[in-house]
N, C-alpha and C positions, 0 to 999 in steps of 0.2 A: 584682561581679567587676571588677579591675583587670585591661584591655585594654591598657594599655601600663607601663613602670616606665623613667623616665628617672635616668640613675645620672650625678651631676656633683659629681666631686671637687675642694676648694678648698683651696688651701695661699699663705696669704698675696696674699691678691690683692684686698685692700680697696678700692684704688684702681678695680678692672673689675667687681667681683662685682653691683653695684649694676646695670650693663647687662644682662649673664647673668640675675639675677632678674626683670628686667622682662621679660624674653624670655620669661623661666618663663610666667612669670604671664599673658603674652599668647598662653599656648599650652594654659591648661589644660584642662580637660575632667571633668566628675567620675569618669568611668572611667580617669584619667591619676595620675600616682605620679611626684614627683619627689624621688628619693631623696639629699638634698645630708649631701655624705663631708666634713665639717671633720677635714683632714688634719693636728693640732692647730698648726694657726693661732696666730699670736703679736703679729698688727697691728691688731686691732680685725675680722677678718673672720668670727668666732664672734657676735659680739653681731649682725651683718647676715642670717646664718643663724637665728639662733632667732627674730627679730622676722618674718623669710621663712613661719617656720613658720606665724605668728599670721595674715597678709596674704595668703599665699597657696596657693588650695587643691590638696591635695593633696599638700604637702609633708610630708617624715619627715626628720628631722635625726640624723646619725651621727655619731658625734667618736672619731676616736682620742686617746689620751692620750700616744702618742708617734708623732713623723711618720714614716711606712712609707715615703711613697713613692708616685704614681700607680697603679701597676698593685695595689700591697695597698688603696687607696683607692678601685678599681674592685671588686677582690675584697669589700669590706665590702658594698660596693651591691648585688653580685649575690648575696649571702646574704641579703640584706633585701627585695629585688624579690619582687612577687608578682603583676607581670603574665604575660601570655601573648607580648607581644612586650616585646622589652627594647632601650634605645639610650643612648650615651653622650653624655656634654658637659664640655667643661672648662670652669673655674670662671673662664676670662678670657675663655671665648666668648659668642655667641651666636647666637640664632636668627629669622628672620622672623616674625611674627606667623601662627599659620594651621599653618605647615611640616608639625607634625608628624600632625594629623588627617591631613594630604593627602599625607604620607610612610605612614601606616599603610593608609589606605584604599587606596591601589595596591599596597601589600606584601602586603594580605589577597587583592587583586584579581588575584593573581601564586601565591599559595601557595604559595613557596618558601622554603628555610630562612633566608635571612638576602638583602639584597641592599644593595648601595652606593650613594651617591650621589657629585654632585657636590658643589664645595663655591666660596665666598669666600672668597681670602686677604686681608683688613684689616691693612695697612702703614701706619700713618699715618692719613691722607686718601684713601692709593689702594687700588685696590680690583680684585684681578686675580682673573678665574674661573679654575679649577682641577677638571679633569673627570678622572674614574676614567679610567685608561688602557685600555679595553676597549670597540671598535668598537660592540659589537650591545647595543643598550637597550632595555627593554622587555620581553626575551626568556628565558626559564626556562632554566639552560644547568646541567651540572655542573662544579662550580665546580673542579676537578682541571685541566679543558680552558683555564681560563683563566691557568694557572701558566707556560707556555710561551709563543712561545720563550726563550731563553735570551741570545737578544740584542737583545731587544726588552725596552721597559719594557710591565709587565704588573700586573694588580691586584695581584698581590701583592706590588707594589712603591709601593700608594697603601695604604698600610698604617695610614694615622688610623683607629683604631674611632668615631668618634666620627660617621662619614661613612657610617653605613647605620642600620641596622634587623635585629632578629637573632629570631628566633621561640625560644620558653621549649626545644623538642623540642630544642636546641643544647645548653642550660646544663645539663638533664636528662640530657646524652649527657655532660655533662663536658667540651665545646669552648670554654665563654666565660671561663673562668676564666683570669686573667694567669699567670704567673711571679712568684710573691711575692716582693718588694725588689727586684725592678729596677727601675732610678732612670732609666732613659733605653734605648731602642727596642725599648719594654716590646710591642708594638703585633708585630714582627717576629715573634718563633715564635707567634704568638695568627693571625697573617692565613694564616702557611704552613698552620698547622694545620687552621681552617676550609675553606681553598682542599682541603687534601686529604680530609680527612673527612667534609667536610658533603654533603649529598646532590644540592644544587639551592641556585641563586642568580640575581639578575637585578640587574643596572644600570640605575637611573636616572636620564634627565635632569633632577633637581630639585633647585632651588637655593634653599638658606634655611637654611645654616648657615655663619654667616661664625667666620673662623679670624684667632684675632689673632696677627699677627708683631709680634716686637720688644722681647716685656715680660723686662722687666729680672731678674726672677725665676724664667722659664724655665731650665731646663738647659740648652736652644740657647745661651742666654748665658753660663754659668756656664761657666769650664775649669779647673771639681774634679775629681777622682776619682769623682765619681757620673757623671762623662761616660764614664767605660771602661766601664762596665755592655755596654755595645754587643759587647763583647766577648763577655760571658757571655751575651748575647741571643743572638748569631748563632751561639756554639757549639752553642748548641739547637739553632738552625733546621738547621744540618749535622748534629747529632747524630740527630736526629727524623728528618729527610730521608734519609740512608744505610740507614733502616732501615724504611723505606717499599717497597712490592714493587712501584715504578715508580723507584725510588734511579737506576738508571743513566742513564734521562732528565732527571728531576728535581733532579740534584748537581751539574751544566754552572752551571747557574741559581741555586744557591744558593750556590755557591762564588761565583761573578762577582759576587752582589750585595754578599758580606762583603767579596773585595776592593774594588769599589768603595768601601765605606764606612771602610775600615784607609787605603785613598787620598786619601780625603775629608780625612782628621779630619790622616793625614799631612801634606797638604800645608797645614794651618792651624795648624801646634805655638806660632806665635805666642803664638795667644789663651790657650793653658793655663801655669798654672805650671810652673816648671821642673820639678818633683819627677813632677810629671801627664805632663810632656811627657816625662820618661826611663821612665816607666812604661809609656806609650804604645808608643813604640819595640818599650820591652823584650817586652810584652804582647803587641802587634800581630807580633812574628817569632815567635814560640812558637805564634801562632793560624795560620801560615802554614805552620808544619811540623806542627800535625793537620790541617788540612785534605787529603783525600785527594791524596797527590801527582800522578799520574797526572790527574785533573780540574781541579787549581791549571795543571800545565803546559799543559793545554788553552783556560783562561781566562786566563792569563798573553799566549799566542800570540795572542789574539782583542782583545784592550785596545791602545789607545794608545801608543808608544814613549814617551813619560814615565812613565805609571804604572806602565808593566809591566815599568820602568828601576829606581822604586822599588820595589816589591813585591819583585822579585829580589835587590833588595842588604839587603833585611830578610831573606828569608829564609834568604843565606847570611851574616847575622850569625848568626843562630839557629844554622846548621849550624857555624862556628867554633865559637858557647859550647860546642855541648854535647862539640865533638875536645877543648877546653883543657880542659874541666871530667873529660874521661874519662883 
């Protein structure tokens, strides 16, 4: 019987994947599955997978023939998983020696559906810890109570899957599954949705999955058009959210967090293409006028006098286009 199924999707990452593997391999267990997604790979990082196969136990190799995308390269894993607990990894991370026996043996020790941890952010040389934003550890809680408040950062604002443990009774229910093609904050309607549906969860303090910043082939660094996805991500999380039978508590908190992110990205149009950056604009005032108007002006009134200087003067571009255009 496979006890656990690790799902770590690789798209060109020759240069780290070598680290990632030795992680693997210092973590395996013969009741352990590490199920590596060659996102089809075009640098040499398919030939480091299959010889993975041969070296280390427990591995299954998956290839697409055309690049999806992370969260369809997450989707491929959890169709081939055939553990009882399941958890993710990117293909430029890695893990402690040890981590995941002692990550599974407290999530068994807990019985709850899924639970998070902390993590390592890896910059360079430095090396900053990074803890789920949720006081009580240890502790069996229903994961709904952890979505509030609304002005407060809250788990389901540490949105990496890659930072827990998720029990099979999840994927069976239909909660692990991505948003197929989104290219970036694939992880946002996937954390809202566990947060509201899942039954029981727990946070813990343990640390052994270090997260790389900086790589050059990340979407963080990319300002293409696969950076708007963020767009059609958060649509969900508001679309899913208004139609939740706790929406009127629940919509303060998910509006706040999309304008923070239409903020974020705003105030950096530098880094993107020109064509990306008028797309941006145009994109981000049209997300502002479906956003429930009534909860926009409530999260509007509660933000910063900059952002909530920007946010206002997109979304009465929005409302010019659509008087000219009528």
């Amino acid at each position: 019987m496979v006890k656990l199924s690790v799902i770590v999707p690789f798209y060109n990452v020759r240069t780290y994947a070598p680290d990632t593997l030795r992680s693997l391999r210092a973590n395996a267990r013969e009741d352990f599955e590490f199920i590596l997604v060659d996102d089809c790979s075009t640098d040499g990082t398919a030939e480091l997978l299959r010889r993975a196969q041969d070296e280390i136990p427990g591995v299954v190799v998956r290839r697409h023939e055309k690049n999806g995308g992370l969260a369809t390269a997450r989707n491929t894993g959890l169709d081939a998983a055939r553990g009882t607990y399941l958890a993710f990894l990117d293909g430029d991370d890695w893990l402690a020696p040890g981590f995941y026996a002692e990550l599974l043996a407290r999530t068994e020790a807990l019985g709850c559906d899924f639970v998070r941890t902390d993590h390592v952010q890896a910059d360079g040389r430095a090396r900053t810890v990074h803890r789920v934003p949720h006081g009580r550890r240890d502790r069996v809680m229903a994961p709904r109570e952890a979505i509030l408040p609304a002005s407060r950062t809250t788990s389901v604002d540490y949105a990496y899957a890659w930072a827990g443990l998720y029990h099979r009774r999840l994927l069976d229910r239909g909660l692990l599954h991505f948003t197929d093609g989104l290219r970036t904050a694939e992880d946002r309607p996937w954390i809202w949705r566990l947060h509201r549906e899942a039954d029981s969860f727990a946070v813990l303090g343990l640390l052994g999955i270090f997260y790389r910043r900086g790589v050059a082939s990340s979407l963080t660094q990319i300002g293409d058009m696969r950076q708007l996805d963020f767009i059609r991500s958060f649509d969900q999380v508001i679309r899913e959210t208004a139609a939740d039978r706790d929406a009127r508590a629940l919509l303060p908190k998910a509006v706040r967090n999309y304008c923070a992110i239409i903020s974020h990205h705003m105030s950096a149009l530098e880094r993107f293409e020109p064509s990306v950056a008028r797309a941006l604009k145009s994109m981000s005032a049209g997300a502002l006028r479906r956003m429930p108007q009534d909860v926009l002006d409530e999260a509007l009134g509660s933000m910063d006098v900059e952002r909530a200087t920007l946010l206002r003067r997109l979304r009465r571009r929005s409302a010019v286009k659509e008087v000219a255009a009528a």
